[in-house]
PLY file of the C-alpha trace (Angstrom):
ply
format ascii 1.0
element vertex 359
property float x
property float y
property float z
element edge 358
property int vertex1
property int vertex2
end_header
-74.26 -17.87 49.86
-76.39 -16.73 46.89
-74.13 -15.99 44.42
-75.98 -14.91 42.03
-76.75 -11.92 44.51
-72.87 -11.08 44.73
-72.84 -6.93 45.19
-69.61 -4.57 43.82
-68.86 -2.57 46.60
-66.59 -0.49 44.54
-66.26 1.21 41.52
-65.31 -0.50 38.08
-62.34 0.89 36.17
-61.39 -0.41 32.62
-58.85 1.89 31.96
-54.69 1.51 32.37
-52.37 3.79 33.19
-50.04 2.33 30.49
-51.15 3.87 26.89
-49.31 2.45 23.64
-48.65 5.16 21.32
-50.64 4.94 18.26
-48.32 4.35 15.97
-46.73 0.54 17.85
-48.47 -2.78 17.27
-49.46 -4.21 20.56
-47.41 -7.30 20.98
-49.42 -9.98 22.50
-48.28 -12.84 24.54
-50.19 -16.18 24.46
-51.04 -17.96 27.76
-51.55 -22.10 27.16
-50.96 -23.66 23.87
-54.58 -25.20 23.13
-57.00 -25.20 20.20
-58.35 -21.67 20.92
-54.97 -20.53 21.62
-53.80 -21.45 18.12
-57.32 -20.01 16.49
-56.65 -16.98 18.22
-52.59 -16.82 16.96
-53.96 -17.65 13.70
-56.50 -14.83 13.54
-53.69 -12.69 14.88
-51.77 -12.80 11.82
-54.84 -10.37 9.89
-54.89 -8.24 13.01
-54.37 -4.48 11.86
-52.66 -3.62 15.39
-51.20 -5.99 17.16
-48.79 -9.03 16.33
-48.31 -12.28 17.80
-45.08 -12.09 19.91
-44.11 -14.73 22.65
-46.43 -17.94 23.81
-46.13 -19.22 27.23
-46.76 -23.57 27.70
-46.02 -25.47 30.42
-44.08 -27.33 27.50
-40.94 -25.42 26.19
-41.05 -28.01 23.30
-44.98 -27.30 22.35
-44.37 -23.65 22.62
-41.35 -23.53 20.31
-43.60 -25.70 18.29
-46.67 -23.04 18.44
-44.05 -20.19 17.92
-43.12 -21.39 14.22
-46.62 -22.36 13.27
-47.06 -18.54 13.85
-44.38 -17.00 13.31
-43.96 -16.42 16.77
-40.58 -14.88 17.91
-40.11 -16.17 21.97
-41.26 -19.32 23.57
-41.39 -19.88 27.15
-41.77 -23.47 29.25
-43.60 -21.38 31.75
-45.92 -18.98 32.44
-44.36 -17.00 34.69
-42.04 -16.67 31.66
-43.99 -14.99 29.81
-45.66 -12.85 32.53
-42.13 -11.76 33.12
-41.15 -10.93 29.49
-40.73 -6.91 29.58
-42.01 -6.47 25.58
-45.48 -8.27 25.98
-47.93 -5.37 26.21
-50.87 -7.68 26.49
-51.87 -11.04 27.33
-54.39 -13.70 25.97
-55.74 -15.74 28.62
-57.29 -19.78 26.79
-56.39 -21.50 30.63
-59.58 -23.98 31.42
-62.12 -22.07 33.69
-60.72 -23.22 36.86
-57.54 -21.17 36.59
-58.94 -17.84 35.11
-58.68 -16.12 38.50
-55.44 -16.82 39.23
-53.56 -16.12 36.06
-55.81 -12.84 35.26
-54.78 -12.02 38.65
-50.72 -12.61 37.39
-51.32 -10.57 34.24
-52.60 -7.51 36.24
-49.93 -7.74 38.66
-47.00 -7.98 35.89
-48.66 -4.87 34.36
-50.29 -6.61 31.34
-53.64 -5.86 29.33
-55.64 -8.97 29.33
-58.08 -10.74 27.52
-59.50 -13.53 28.91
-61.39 -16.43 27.70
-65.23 -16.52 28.71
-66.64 -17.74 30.50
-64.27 -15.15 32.98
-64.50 -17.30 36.48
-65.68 -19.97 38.07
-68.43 -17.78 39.67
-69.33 -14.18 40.04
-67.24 -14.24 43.46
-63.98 -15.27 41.64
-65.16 -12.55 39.45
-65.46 -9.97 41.97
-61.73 -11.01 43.51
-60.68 -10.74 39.46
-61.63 -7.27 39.32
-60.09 -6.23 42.68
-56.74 -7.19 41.32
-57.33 -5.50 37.95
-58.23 -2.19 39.53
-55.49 -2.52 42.20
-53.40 -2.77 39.32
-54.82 -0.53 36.75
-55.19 -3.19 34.42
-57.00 -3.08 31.21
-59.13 -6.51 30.99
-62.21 -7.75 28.52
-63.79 -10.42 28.77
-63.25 -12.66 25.44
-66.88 -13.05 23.92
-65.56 -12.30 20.43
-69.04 -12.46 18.55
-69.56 -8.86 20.89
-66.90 -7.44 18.96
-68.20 -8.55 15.57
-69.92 -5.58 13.72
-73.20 -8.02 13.16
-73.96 -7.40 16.51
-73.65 -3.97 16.61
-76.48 -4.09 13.78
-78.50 -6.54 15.58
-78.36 -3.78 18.45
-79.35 -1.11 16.31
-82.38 -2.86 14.95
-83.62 -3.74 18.10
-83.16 0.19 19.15
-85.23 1.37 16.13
-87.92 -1.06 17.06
-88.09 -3.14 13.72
-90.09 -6.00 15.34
-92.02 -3.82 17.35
-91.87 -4.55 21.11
-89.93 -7.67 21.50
-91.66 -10.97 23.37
-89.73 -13.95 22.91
-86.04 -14.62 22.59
-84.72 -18.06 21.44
-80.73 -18.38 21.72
-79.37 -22.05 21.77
-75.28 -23.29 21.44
-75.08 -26.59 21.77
-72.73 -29.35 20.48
-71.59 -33.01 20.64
-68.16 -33.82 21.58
-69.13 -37.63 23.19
-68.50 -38.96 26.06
-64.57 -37.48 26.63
-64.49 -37.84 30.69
-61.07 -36.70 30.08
-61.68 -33.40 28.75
-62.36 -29.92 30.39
-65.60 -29.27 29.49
-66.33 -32.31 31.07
-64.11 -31.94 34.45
-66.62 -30.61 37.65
-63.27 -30.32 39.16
-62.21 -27.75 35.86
-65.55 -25.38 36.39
-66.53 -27.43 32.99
-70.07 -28.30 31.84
-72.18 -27.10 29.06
-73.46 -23.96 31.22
-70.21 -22.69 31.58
-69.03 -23.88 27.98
-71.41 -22.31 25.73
-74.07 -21.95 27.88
-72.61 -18.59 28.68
-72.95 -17.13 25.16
-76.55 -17.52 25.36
-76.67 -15.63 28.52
-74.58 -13.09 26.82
-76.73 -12.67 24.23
-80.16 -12.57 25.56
-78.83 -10.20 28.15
-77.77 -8.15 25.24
-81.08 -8.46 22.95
-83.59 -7.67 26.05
-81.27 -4.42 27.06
-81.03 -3.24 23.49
-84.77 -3.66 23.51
-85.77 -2.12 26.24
-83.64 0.93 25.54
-80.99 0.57 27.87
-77.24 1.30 27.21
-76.21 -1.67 28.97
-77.67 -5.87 29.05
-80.50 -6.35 31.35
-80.29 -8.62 34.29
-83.03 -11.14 34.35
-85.62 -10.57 37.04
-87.14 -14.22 37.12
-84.82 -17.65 36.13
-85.85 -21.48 35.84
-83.46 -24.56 35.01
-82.98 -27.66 34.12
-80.24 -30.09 33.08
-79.12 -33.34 32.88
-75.88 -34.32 34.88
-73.98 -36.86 34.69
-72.98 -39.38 36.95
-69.04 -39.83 35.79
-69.02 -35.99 34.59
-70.58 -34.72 37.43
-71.51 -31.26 35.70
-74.56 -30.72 32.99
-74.26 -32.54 30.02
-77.44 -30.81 28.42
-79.59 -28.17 29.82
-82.37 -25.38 29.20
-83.29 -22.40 30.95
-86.03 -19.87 30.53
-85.57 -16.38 31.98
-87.99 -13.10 32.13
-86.93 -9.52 32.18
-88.62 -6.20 32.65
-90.64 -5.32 29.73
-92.67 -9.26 29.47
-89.59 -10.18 27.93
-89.09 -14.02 27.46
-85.96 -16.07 26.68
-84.73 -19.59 26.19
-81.61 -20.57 26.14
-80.09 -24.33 25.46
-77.30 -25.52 25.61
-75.15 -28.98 25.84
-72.14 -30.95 24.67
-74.01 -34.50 23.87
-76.40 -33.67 21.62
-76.08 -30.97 18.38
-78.69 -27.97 18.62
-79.52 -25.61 15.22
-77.64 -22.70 16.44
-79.44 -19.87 14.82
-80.62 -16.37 17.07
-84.78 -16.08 17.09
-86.06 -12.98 18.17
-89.84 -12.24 18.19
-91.89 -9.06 18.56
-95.39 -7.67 17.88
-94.59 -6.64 14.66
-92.80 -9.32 12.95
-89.19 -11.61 13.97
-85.83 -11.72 13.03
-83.21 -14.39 12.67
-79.48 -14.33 13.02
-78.45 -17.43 11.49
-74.88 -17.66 12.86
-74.72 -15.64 15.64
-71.20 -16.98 17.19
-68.95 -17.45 14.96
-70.05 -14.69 12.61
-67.75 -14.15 9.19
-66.56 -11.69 6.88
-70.05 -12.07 5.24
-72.99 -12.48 6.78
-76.68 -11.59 7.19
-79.39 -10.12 9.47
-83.40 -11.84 8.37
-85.98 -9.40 9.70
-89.22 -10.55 9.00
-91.99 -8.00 9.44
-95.65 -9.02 9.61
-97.42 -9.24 6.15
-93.82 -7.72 4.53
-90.81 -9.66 2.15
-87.76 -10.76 4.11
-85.38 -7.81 4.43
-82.09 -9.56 4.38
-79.70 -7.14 6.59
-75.99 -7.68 4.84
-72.79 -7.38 7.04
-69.57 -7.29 5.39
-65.85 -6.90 7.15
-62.44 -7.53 6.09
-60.87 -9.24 9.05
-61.46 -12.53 10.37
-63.16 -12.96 13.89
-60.59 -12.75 16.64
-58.47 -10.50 14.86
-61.38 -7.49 15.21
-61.27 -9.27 18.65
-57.35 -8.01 19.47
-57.56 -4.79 17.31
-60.40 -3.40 19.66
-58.17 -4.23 22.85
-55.58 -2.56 21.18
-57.31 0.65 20.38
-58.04 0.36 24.20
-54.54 0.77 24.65
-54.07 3.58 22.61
-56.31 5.27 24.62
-59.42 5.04 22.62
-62.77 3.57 23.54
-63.46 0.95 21.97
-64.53 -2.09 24.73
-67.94 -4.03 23.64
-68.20 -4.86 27.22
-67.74 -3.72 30.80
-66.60 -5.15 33.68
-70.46 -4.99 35.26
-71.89 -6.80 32.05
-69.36 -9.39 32.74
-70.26 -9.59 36.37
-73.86 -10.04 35.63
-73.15 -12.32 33.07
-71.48 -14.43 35.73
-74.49 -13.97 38.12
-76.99 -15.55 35.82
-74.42 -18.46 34.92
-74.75 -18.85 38.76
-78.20 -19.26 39.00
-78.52 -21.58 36.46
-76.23 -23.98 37.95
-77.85 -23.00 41.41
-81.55 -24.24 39.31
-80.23 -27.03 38.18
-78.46 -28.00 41.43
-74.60 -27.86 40.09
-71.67 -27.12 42.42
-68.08 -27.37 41.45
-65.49 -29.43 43.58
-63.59 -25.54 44.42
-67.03 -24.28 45.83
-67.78 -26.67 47.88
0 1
1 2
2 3
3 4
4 5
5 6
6 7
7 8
8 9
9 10
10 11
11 12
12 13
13 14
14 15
15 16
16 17
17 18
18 19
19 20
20 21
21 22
22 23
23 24
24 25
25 26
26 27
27 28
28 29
29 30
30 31
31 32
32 33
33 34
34 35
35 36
36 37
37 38
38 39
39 40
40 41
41 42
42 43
43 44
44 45
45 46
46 47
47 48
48 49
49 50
50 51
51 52
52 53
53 54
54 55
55 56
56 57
57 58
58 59
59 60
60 61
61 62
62 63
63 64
64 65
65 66
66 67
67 68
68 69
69 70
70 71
71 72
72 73
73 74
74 75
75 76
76 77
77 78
78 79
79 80
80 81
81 82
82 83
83 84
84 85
85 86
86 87
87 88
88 89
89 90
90 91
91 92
92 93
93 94
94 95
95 96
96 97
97 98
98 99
99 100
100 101
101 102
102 103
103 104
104 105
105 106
106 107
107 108
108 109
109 110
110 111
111 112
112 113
113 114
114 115
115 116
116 117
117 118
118 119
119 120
120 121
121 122
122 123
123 124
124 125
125 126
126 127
127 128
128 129
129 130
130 131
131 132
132 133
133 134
134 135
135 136
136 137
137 138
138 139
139 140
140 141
141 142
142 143
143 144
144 145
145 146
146 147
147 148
148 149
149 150
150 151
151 152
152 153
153 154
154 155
155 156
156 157
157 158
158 159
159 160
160 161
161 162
162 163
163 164
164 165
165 166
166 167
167 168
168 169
169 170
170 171
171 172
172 173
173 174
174 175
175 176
176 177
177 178
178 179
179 180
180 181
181 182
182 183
183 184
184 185
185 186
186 187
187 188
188 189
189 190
190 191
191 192
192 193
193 194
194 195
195 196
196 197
197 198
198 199
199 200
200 201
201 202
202 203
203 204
204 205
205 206
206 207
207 208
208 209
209 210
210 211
211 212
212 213
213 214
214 215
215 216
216 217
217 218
218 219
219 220
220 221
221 222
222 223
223 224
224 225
225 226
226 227
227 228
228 229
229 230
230 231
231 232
232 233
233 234
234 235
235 236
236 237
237 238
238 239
239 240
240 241
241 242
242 243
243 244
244 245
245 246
246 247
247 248
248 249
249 250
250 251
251 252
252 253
253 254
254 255
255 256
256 257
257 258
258 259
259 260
260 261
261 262
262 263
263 264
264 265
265 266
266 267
267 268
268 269
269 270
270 271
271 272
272 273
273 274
274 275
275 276
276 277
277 278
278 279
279 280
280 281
281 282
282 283
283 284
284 285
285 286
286 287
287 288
288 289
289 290
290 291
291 292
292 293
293 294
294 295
295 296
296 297
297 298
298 299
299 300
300 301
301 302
302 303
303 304
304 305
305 306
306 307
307 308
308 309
309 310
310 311
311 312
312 313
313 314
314 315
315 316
316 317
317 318
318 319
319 320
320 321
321 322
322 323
323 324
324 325
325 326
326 327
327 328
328 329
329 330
330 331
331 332
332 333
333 334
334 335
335 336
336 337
337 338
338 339
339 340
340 341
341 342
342 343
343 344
344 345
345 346
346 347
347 348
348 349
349 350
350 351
351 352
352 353
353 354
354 355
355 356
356 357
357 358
């Protein structure tokens, strides 16, 4: 099957049933005990609305140890724990790839709102079957792309609106790393849904999506009509190690993502139009200060200032829980995540990657 084809046969619902009254901090549960877990917890601590409130490890030990490096007040040795703890109003999902489905699946079925690390599945069918069990459930979930919630792109999607480059032509968007040659480490794992694609990979898809949509006017990402890639796999890895992709969307627009975990790529956002370019220097992690370059032909750099008082993920949390005070607040849909997952698809499909649970 073509999976980056995949159609929603129903219609998409974000919304719960279950709406926190304004005046309660959402208490969040924490699903897996790894380094984005405790970056998240961390970030938590700033968070205006919510409050880190149980964690959930496979280890009792490492979750009692997680709950007093933040102030946590439960631990569980279990997930189902956790799922079953009464008081946890939301859950945050840092499981490897592989098991995304299944626990997201849990969470809606305990009642939860979820966010979820990206990228959200395996593939866009696991995606589909995700979002199935959220509306069966009424279940609130995002998809965790935190740099979406992060008022520098909100800019970056107004300035693209009000044409500042004139009609864009060319996007550049590149994440890539090196972490060496760790065979045993997810990213690394075919059998995990790992590789650079998935990895970081998917942020550049995220973005582009999001830069040719705000572009072309749309109130949504555009889809790509036309993909090519290429990557290099690895024998003992068995998923891409390093890869590039160029897509096309309506309107002539050009993109080119890369992306890797064995070799270290500059990171920064190019854009290019007729009328000049602009640069996002740190697109994915941005901070509480940060800038915008927009370069118009034959002008001075304008240098576009962005300042905020929280860090990162805690904006993150605080706009899931003004979801569940019944406000709208969501960065993304369940469709941009879908067609997020779609284009992941065919890029592995270009490059000729399957994973062990598709085949």
């Amino acid at each position: 099957m073509n999976l980056f084809f995949v159609h929603i046969s129903f219609q998409l619902n974000e919304k719960i049933n279950k709406v926190i009254e304004m005046s309660d901090k959402i208490k969040w549960g924490i699903l897996a005990a790894g380094n984005i877990a405790r970056k998240f917890a961390g970030d938590l601590e700033h968070a205006k609305k919510g409050e880190f409130y149980a964690i959930g490890s496979r280890s009792l030990e490492k979750a009692e140890q997680f709950c007093t490096d933040f102030n946590g007040t439960k631990a569980y040795g279990s997930y189902d724990e956790l799922l079953a703890d009464p008081d946890v109003d939301a859950i945050y999902i840092s499981l490897p790839n592989h098991m995304h489905l299944e626990w997201t699946t849990r969470c809606a079925e305990a009642g939860k709102a979820i966010l979820c690390e990206k990228p959200l599945t395996s593939n866009a069918a696991e995606a589909v079957k995700l979002f199935e069990a959220c509306k069966a459930n009424n279940a609130f979930m995002l998809e965790a792309f935190m740099y979406r919630c992060h008022p520098q792109t909100a800019k970056l999607k107004e300035l693209l609106r009000n044409s500042v480059i004139g009609d864009v032509r060319m996007i550049q968007a590149h994440f890539s790393y090196n972490m060496g040659l760790d065979l045993d480490n997810i990213r690394l794992r075919n059998d995990a849904a790992g590789g650079a694609i998935m990895d970081v990979g998917c942020y550049c898809v995220s973005m582009t999506r999001l830069v040719a949509g705000a572009a072309l006017g749309l109130d949504h990402p555009a889809e790509p009509i036309e993909f090519h890639g290429v990557a290099h796999i690895g024998d003992e890895s068995r998923v891409d190690e390093y890869a590039t992709a160029v897509l096309k969307f309506d309107g002539n627009i050009l993109a080119n993502l890369t992306t890797g975990s064995q070799v270290s790529v500059d990171g920064a956002l190019r854009i290019w139009g007729t009328d000049g370019h602009i640069i996002v220097p740190n697109p994915w992690f941005p901070g509480n200060e940060c800038i915008i370059e927009v370069h118009r032909n034959n002008e001075d750099v304008e240098e576009v200032k962005i300042t905020i008082d929280l860090p990162l993920y805690a904006i993150e949390a605080d706009i899931v829980a003004d979801e569940m005070h019944g406000l709208e607040a969501s960065p993304m849909t369940w469709n941009d995540s879908l067609g997020n997952m779609k284009t992941l698809d065919a890029w592995r499909q270009s490059v000729g990657l399957v994973f062990d649970l598709e085949k």
